[in-house]
Structure formats: C-alpha cells, structure tokens
C-alpha positions in Angstrom: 18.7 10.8 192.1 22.2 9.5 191.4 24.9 11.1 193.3 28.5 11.2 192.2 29.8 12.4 195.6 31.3 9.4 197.1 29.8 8.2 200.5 31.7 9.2 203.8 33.2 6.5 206.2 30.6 7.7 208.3 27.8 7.1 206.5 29.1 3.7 205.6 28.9 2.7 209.8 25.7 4.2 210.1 24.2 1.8 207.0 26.9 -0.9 208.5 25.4 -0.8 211.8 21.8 -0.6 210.6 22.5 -4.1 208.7 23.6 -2.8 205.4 26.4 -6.0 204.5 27.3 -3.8 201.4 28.3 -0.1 203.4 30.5 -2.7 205.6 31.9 -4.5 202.5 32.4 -1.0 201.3 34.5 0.1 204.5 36.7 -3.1 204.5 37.7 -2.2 200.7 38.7 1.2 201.0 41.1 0.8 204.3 42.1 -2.6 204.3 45.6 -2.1 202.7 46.2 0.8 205.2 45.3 -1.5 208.2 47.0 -4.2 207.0 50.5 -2.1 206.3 50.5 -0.8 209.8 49.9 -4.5 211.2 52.7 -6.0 209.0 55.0 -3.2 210.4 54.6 -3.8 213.6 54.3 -7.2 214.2 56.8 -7.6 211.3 54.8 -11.1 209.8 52.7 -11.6 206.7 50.7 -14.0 208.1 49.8 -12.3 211.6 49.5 -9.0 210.0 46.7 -11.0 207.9 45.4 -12.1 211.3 45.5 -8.9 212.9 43.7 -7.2 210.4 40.9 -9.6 209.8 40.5 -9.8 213.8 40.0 -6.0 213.4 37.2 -6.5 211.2 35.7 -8.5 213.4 36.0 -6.2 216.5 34.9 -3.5 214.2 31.9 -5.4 213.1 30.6 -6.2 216.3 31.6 -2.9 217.2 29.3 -0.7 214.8 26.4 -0.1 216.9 28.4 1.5 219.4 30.4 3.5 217.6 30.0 7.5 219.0 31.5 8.9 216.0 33.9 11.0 218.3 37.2 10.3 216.0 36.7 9.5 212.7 36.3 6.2 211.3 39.9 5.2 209.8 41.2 6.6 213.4 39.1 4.1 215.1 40.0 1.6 212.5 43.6 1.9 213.2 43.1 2.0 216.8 41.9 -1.4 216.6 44.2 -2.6 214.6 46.9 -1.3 216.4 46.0 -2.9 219.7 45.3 -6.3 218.2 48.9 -5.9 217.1 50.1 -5.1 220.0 48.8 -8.1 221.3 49.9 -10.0 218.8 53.8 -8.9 219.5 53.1 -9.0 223.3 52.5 -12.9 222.4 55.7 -13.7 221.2 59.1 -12.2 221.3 59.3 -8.4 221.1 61.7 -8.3 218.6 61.1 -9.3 214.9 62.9 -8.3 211.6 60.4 -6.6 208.9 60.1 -7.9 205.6 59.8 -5.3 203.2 60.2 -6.8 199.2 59.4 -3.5 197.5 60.8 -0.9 199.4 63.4 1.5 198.1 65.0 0.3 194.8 68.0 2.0 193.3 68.5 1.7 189.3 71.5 -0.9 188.5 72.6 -3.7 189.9 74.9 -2.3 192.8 72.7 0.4 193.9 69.6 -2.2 194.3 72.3 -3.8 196.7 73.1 -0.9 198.4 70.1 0.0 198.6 68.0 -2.9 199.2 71.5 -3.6 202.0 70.3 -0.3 203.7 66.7 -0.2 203.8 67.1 -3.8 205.6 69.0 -2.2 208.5 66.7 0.5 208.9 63.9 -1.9 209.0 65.6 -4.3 211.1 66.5 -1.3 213.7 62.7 -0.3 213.6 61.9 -3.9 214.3 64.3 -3.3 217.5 62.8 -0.2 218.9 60.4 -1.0 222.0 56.7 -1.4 220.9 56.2 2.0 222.5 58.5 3.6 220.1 57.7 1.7 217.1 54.5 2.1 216.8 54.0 6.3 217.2 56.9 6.3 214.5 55.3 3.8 211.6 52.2 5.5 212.1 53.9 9.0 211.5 56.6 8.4 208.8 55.3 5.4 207.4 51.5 6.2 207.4 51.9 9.9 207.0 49.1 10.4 209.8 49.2 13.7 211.2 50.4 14.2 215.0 46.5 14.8 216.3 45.7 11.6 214.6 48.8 9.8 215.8 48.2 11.0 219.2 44.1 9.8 219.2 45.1 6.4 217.8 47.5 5.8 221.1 45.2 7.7 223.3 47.9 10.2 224.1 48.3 13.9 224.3 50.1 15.3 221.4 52.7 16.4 223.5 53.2 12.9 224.9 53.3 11.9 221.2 56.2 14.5 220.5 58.1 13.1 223.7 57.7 9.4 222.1 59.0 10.4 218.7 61.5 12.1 219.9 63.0 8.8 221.9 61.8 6.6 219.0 64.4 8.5 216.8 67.2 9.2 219.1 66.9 5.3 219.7 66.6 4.5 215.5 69.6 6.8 215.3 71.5 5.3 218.1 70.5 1.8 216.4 71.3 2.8 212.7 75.2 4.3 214.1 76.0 0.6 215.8 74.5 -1.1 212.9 76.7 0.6 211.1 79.8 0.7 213.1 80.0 -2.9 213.5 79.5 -3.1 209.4 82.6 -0.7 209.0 84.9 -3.2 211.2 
C-alpha cells in the first residue's frame, strides 16, 4: 500500500541507522539548506559553512545509532551544526563580516543602495556580536525557531535564552547607533 503521507524525520533515523543509505540521503535533502544557512551566518564564510555542514553529516551519520530521540531530529541536527561552527570561529578570529548577496533589495537603483548599504551594517554588526550573542539571535530572527527550540539547541533554559537575547540586541542596537554615528560625521 502506497502512502502519500510523507515520512517523519524520525522515521528516516530509524531506517538511517538500521542501514537504509536512502532514509539518510532523504534527511540530508530536506535540512541541508537550513544547516547550511545557520553555518554561513555564524562563521560568516561560504566555504567553511560548506565544511561545517558536511562535518555535521558526518557526526550525524556516525551518530544515528545512538540517537535517543529526546529532541527532535532538525533540533539535534542544528545542534551539531552549531557546535562545529563554533569551532570553526573559535579557530580563527572571532570577528568576521557576513556575506549576504540576496538579502533585502529595494526597487530602483538608489533604494537597492540604500538598502543593500544598510543590510551590510546590520550584518556586519551581527558578525561583531560575541559568539554567545550571535548565535541565540540568527537562530531566533533569522531561523525563526521558536524560544524552546532555541534554548534546546544551546542547551540552555529558556530563561537563560531570554537573558542572551536580550544582551544580543542591546549590543546589535548599541552597534547599529555607532555604525551609524560615525556614518553621519
């Protein structure tokens, strides 16, 4: 009997880790992109976010046959690739500026300056934040995961969460008003 229900992350680590190559290959299609945005955003390069990512895969895959399924499956997935991108930026320098070609574009010529001007700085001031701060905040506004899931990605409690996005943004804010003091002089 053909089901049209589509198969559960769960179910793909269960026929993952009992050797099926297909349920894994299935897995890396569907959050690949996701993993791979939050490693470009925090270590801020194409080619280590590439790195990151397929490390994670790796880890994952060696991984399977322990998995408890206590979180869920994209949770664990971006815990994993979180930490290897941590690592990554612990590595090297701590600060790096983002690249970000597509984001935000403004019809006509000047407001694609403007606004291509503007999402730079913001990116650029995210790329400052401490690795502590950035990371809670892409994983929040730029992933749209939800505080519980934020909070069981970093291991933290959600009100530990709360108290980290709360510095991240005072610090964003404090970054984004010197950014664009100094532009104004």
């Amino acid at each position: 009997m053909n089901e049209a229900a589509p198969v559960s992350d769960e179910e793909l680590v269960a026929r993952a880790a009992a050797g099926d190559h297909g349920a894994f290959d299935s897995l890396v299609r569907r959050h690949t992109a996701r993993m791979y945005r939050v490693a470009l955003r925090i270590t801020g390069s194409t080619s280590e976010a590439e790195d990151v990512v397929q490390e994670a895969w790796l880890s994952a895959w060696r991984a399977l046959p322990r998995f408890r399924f206590e979180s869920a499956v994209s949770t664990w997935l971006y815990r994993v690739t979180t930490n290897g991108a941590l690592g990554q930026v612990r590595r090297r320098k701590p600060t790096v500026p983002l690249d970000e070609g597509d984001a935000g574009v403004v019809p006509g010529p000047e407001g694609h300056v403007v606004s291509a001007e503007q999402v730079g700085t913001v990116l650029r001031a995210i790329a400052e934040l401490d690795v502590g701060q950035r990371i809670p905040l892409i994983l929040r506004e730029f992933e749209g995961m939800t505080y519980d899931e934020v909070a069981e990605v970093l291991e933290v409690s959600v009100p530990a969460l709360r108290a980290r996005l709360h510095r991240a943004r005072v610090a964003l804010l404090a970054k984004l008003g010197d950014n664009f003091r100094s532009g104004e002089r």
